[in-house]
N, C-alpha and C positions, 0 to 999 in steps of 0.2 A: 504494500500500500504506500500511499506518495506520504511523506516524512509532514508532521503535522505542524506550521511554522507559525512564528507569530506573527498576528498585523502589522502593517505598518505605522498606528500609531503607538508601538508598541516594540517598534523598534529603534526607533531615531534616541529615546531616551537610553538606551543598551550601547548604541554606540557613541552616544556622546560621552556616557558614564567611560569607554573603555578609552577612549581620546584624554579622557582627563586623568584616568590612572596612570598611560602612560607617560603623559606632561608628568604627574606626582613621582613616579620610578625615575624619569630622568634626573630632577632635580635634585634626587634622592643622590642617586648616583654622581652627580656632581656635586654635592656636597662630602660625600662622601670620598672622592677623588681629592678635595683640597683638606678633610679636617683627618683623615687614616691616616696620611705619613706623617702628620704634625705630632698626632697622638703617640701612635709606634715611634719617634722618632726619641720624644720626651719622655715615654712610661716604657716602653716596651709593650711586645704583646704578651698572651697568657694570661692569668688572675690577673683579679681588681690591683692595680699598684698600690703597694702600701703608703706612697706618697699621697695617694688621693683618698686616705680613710684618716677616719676621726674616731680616737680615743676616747671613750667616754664613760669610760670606767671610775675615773677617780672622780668627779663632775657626779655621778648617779649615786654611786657609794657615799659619797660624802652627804647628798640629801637627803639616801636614804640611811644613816647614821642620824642624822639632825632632826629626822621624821621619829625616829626610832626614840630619839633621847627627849624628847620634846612631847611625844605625843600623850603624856601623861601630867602634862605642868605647861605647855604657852598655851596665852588664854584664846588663840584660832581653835586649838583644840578643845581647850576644856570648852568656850563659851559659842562655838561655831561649830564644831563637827561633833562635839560630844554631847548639844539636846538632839542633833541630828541623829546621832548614833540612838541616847535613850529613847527619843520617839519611835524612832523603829521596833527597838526590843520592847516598848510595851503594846506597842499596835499588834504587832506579830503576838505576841503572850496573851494577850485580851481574844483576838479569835480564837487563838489555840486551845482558851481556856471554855468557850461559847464551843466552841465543837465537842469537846471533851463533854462540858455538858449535859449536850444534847443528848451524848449517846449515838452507837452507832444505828439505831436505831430510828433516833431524828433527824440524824446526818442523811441517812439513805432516806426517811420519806422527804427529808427538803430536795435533794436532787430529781428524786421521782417525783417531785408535782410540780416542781419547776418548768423539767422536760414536758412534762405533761401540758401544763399551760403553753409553754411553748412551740412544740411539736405535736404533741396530742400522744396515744397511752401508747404506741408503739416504743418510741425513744424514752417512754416513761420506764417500760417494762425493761428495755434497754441498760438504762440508767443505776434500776435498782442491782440490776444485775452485774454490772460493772462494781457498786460500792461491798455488796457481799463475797464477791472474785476477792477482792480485796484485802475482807476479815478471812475468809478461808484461806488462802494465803500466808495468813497472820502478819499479816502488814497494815492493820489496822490505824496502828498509834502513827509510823514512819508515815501511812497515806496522810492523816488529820497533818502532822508536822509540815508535807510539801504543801498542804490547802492551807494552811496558814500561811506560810510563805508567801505563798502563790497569790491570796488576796492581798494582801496588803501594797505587793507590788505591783501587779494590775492595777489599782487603786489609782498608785504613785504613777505609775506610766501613763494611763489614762490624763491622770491632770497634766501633766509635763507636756504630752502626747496631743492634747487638745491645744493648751495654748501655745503653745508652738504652732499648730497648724494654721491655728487664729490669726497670729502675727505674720507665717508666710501666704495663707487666705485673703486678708486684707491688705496686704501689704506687698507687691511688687520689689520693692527695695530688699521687703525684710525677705522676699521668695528668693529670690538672689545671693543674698548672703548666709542665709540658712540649707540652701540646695547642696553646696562642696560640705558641709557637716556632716547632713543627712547623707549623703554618698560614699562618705569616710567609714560612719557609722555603720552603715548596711553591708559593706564590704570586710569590715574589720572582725576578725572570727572572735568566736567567743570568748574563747581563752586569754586574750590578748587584755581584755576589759580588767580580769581578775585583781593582776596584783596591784597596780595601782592603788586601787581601794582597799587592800589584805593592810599596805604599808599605813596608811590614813587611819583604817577604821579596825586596824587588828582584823584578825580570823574568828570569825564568827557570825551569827545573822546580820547585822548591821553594814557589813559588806558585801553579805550575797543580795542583799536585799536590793544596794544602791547600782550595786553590780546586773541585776536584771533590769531593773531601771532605765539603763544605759542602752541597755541591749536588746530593748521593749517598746522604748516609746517610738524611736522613728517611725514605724510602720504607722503607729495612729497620726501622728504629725504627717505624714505624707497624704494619707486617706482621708484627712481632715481638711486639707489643705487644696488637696483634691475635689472635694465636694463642696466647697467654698467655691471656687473658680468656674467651678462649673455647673452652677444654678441657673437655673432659666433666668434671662434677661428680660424676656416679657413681662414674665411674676415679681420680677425684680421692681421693676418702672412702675407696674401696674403700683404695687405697694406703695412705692416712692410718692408717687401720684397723690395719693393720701393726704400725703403730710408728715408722714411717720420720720423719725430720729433715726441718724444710723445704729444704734443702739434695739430700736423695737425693730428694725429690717433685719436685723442679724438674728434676731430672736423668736422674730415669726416669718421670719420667710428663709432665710440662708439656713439655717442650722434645719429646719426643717426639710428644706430640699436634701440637701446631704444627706437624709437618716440613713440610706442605704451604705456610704462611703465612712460613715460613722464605725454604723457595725461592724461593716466589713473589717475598717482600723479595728476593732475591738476584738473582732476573732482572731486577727494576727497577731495581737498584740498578747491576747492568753496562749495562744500555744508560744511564741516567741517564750514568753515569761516564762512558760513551765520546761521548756527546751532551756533555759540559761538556770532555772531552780535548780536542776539533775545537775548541771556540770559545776554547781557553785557549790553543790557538796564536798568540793576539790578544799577548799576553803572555810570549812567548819558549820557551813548547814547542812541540822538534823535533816532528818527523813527517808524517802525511797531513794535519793541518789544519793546520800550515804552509806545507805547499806549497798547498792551498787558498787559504787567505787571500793569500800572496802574488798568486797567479793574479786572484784578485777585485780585487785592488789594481793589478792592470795589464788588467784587464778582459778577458784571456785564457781563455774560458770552457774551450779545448781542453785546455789544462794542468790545469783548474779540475776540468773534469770526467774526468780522469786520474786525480786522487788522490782524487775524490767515489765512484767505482767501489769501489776498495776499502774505503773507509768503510762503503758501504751492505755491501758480503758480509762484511765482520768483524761489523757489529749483525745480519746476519740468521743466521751460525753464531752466532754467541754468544746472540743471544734463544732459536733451536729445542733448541741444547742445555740450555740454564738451562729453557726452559720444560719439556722431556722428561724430563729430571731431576725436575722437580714433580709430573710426572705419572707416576712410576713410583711401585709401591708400599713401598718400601723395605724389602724382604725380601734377608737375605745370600747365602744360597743357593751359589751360581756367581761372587758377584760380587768375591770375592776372588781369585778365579785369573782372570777376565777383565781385573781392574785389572793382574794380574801380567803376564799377557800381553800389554796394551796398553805397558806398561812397559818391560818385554825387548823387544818389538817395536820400538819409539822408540830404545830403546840402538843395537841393532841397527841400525837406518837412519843412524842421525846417526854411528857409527861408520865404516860402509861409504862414507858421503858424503866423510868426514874424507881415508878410506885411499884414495879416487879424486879427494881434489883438488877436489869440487864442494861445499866451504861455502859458496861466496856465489856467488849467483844471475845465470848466466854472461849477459856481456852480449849475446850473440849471443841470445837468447831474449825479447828484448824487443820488443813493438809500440810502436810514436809512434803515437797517437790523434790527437793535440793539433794535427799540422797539417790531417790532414781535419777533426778536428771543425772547426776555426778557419774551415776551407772552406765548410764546411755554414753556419756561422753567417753568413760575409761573404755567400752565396748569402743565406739568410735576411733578410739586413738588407737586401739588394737590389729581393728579390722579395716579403716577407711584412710588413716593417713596416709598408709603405704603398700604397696603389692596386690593394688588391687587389680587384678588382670584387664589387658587391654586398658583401660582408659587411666591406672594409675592412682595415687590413692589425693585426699587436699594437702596434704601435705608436701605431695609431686608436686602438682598442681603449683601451690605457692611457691617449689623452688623455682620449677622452671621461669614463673613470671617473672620471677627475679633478677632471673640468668639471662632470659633471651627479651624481657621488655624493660625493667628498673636500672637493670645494671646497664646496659647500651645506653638509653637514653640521659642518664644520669651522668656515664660518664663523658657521652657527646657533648654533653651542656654544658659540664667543666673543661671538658678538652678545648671549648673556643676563644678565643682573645675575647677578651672584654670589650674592645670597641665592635668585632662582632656582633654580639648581644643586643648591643645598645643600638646597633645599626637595624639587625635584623627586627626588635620592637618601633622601634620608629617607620621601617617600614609598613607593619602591619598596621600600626593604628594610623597612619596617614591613608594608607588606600580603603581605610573604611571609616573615617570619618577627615578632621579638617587637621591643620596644623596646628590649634592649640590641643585638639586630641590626642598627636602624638607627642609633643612636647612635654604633655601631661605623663604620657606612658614613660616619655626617655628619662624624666625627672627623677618619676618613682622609682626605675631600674636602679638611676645612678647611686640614689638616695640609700638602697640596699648595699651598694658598694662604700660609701661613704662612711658606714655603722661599722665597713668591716664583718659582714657574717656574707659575703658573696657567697665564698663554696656552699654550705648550709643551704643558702635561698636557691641555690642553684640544684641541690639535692631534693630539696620542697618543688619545685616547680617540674623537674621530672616523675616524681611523684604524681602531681596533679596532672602533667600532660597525658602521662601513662591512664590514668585512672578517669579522662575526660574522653578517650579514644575510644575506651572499652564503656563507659556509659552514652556515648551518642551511637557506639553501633550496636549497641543493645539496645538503648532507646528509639532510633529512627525505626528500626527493623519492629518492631512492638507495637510502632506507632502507625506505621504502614498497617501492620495485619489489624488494628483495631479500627484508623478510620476507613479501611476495606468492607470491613464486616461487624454488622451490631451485635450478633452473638458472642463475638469476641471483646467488644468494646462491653456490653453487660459484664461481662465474667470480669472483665479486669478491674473492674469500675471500685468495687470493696476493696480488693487487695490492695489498689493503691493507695484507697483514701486510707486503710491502715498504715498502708509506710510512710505516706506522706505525715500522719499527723506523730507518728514514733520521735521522740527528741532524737539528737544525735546520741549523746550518750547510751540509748540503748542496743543501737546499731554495732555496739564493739564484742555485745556480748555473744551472740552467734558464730562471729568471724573467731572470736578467740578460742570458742568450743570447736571450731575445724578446722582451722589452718594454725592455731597456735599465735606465738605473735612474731612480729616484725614488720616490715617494709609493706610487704605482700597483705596480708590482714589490714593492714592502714586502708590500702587501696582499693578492698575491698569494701568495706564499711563505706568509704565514701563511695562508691559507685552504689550500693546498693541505697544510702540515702539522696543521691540526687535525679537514679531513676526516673522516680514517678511525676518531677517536674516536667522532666523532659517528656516523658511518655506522651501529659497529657497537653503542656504546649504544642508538641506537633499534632495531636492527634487533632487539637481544636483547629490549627492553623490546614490541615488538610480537609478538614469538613467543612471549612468555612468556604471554600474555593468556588469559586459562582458558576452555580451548576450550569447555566447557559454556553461555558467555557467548557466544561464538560461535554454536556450535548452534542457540541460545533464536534469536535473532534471526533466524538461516537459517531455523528454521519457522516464524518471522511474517512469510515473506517478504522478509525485508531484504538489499535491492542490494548485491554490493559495495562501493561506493560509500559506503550506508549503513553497512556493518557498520565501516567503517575509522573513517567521521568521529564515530558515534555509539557506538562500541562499543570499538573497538581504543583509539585516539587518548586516549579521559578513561580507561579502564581503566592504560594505559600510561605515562597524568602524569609519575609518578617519574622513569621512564626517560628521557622526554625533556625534565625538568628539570634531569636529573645531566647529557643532555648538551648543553645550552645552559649551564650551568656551565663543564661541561670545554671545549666550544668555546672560551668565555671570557679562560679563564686560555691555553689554548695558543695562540690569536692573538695577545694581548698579547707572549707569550714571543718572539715571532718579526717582532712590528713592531717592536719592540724591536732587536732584531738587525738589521731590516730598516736602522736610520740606519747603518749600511756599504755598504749601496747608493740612498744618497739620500732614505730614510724622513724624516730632520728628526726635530724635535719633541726629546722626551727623548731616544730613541732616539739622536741625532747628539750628544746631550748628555754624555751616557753614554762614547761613543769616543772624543768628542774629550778631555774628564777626561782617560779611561784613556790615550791618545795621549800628552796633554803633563802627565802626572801630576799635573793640576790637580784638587787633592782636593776642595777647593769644586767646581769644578760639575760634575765627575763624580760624588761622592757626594750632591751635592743632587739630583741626577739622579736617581741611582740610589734613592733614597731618598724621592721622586715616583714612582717606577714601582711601589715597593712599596705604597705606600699604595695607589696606583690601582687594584693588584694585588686587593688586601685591599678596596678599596668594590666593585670587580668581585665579587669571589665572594661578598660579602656577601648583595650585591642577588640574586644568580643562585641564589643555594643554598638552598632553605627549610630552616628550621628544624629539621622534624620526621627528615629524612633526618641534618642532623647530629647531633641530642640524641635523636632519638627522641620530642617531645614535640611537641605542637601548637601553633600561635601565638600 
């Protein structure tokens, strides 16, 4: 059949676009021609030269000594970060102490009539079922400890989260100067947040708390800011029209249009929070990621994944309700006598538990998972690590990736001269967005060389490239067979919303019970958490594709086959640019994480800092991954999706 081509208005922009990358390549390369033998002439090639890094040892040490001696007697602390600090631990103690209470008994009916109000008795029946997982489990007390956590800094995020949005909402100036924050922020892995605040506020709630905070609000602040901007201007004027104050327009017309952009900030912003709760157990908060991270640290997967269980059914009530709330219409109607009733109803339970004696969740009702799992695993490490006929046991498996994808790639990346590098990024983020794009990119490379941790960042970055190659062809391929076929896209549709809403921290416990740990398990965890982003970015960007574009082809004959590679695929670019993006940053987030079980590179850099409060190389660390963070999205993001403009 005749090759299925596109229009002609449809092609002048294709070849304009190829005109102007190679104008961007030449000048690349002329640039490149007068600033290489300047550079090689004066540094050499090979590694970052040590003439072009900055010592920053004694500088960080010396503050963090001054933080240390200090943080007990100058009045910043005692009279600024110390009601800060107490405010925290009695917020956090006051719910802990209202849940405790209740009983778990009132605990689980306030969840189930929540949902129920919410969602109606499906996610109710859901719900309770998820809080009693929980007590059987015997993780009752560690679940009440992360939901206290957890409110408190939702709470906090939320406020931060709105007025921040508020001020980039109404404010162009302030959307400008607060956008490279929010950028920073979303880019910046979790880990990285930690010590800073460990040194300030000591180890303990008070840090994990400010610490999720950090790591929480952007999203509401974006989605806030989001739905501010983007309010009908008709409704706007009509109001204006009125007479009305800026103050009553913001209040009955803007904030009101937003409710959906609200929420939405709201859902992100609880799973964010409870995804930064688990890894702030690193740092002396109680609960289920404490007892995780312990488990990982004795390599006890069965324990590990006892408290991983209920992690995953608290993000999956709290995403379906936050999401079902977004998706209602927000009409009063009934919904003040159903809130009444969920509330009397809640009194009632936690009363009636009180009067029979069952507040706290009797020990007789508990499963031990943790010695069969332990069983399954020692069976596992018996039978599946190694000699398993034909395809090899995971533990093959992890070497070889190691051998023929970690180890090449890792050592190609250090193998190149440093003005390589910085060549090769500036070229990528020039040809897919403008020149302060890759400026942006070359800065952040250098900015890694300048700390002094290049090799490290350069071992992190093989990592992730490794681990982004094998999640887009497991992702596009996934995403194909799903937007092909709805029985396929049904079936996948729970699996993912389960992994997607899994914090990172529970993602280590799986890989560590079958491939053990190292480099290889790093890279696994992250691919299997940034999957499902990807999955469902392409799968939505390939369904989106306007069937009349389809059609045309189907009556020129065009194969399926054809119609994907020629038709879907360049029709759907965006989509699966945003999710080679997102892939991006969510690998990173989680090789990151991955130096707790043997990743290396920054990643070990990072924990070990945070470990022996060595502010030098945990924050140089930390502060390498951010930049890495930032050349990563640079290069992955075009332009026009962020600005709106072309290249």
């Amino acid at each position: 059949m005749a090759t299925v081509t596109a229009s002609t208005p449809r092609a002048l922009p294709t070849g304009l676009l190829k005109h102007r990358a190679v104008h961007k390549l030449l000048l690349i390369a002329l640039a490149a021609a007068v600033l290489v033998p300047l550079a090689n002439a004066r540094w050499a090639s090979g590694s970052w030269p040590t003439a072009l890094t900055v010592d920053l040892t004694k500088p960080l040490g010396s503050a963090s000594d001054w933080i240390i001696d200090n943080r007990d007697s100058h009045p910043l602390f005692l009279y600024g970060f110390g009601y800060v600090s107490n405010a925290v631990v009695i917020s956090v103690r006051a719910v802990y102490l209202v849940l405790l209470g209740a009983g778990w008994a009132g605990v689980t009916a306030l969840g189930a009539l929540v949902a129920w109000r919410v969602a109606g008795v499906k996610l109710a029946l859901g719900t309770t079922a998820a809080f009693l997982a929980c007590g059987l489990l015997g993780m009752w007390i560690p679940t009440m400890q992360t939901l206290a956590l957890m409110v408190v800094a939702v709470l906090a995020s939320v406020v931060v989260g709105v007025l921040l949005g508020l001020a980039a909402g109404l404010s162009r100036r302030m959307d400008k100067i607060l956008r490279p924050v929010l950028d920073t922020m979303q880019v910046m892995p979790a880990y990285a947040y930690l010590l800073p605040v460990v040194l300030v506020f000591g180890m303990g709630v008070p840090a994990a708390v400010l610490a999720t905070v950090v790591y929480a609000a952007p999203p509401m602040a974006r989605l806030t800011a989001l739905g501010l901007q983007g309010a009908d201007k008709e409704v706007l004027e009509a109001v204006e029209s009125l007479g009305t104050t800026a103050r009553q327009r913001l209040l009955t017309a803007r904030i009101p249009l937003a409710r959906k952009e609200l929420l939405l900030g709201l859902n992100q912003t609880i799973m964010m929070a409870l995804s930064m709760a688990v890894i702030a157990s690193v740092i002396g908060a109680a609960g289920l990621g404490d007892r995780v991270y312990q488990a990982l640290a004795s390599v006890d997967v069965g324990a590990a994944l006892a408290a991983g269980i209920p992690i995953v059914l608290l993000a999956v009530v709290l995403d379906r309700v936050t999401a079902a709330a977004g998706a209602a219409d927000g009409t009063e109607g009934q919904g003040r006598a159903r809130w009444a009733y969920a509330l009397a109803g809640t009194v009632v339970v936690a009363l009636a538990g009180r009067l029979l004696g069952r507040v706290d969740w009797p020990d007789a009702w508990t499963l031990n998972i943790a010695e069969p799992v332990n069983r399954a695993v020692d069976w596992m490490t018996a039978h599946l690590y190694s000699g398993v006929p034909v395809i090899g046991g995971t533990a093959d498996w992890a070497g070889h990736f190691t051998t023929w994808v970690l180890d090449p790639v890792r050592n190609g990346l250090q193998g190149l001269p440093w003005w390589s590098v910085l060549l090769i990024v500036a070229t990528l983020a020039w040809l897919i967005g403008t020149w302060r794009t890759a400026l942006t990119a070359v800065l952040a490379m250098a900015a890694i060389g300048v700390l002094g941790v290049w090799t490290p960042a350069l071992d992190t970055l093989s990592q992730v490239l490794a681990a982004v190659a094998v999640t887009l062809v497991l992702g596009f391929a996934t995403a194909i067979a799903a937007a092909r076929s709805d029985r396929v896209e049904r079936w996948l549709r729970p699996v993912l919303d389960v992994f997607q809403t899994m914090p990172q921290f529970v993602y280590l416990i799986p890989v560590v019970a079958l491939f053990g740990v190292g480099r290889a398990p790093a890279a696994a965890a992250a691919v299997v958490y940034a999957l499902p982003a990807v999955v469902r970015i392409t799968t939505q960007g390939l369904r989106q594709v306007d069937p009349a574009a389809m059609e045309s082809s189907r009556s020129l004959g065009a194969t399926s086959w054809q119609q994907l590679r020629q038709v879907q695929l360049p029709l759907a670019r965006p989509a699966l640019l945003l999710a080679v993006n997102q892939g991006v940053v969510l690998v990173l987030a989680v090789v990151v994480i991955g130096g707790l079980v043997g990743g290396g590179a920054l990643g070990y850099d990072t924990v070990f800092g945070l470990a022996q409060g060595d502010l030098a190389t945990g924050l140089v660390a930390g502060a390498a991954i951010v930049c890495l963070g930032l050349m990563l999205d640079r290069v992955t993001q075009p332009t026009e999706r962020r600005t709106g403009k072309g290249a």
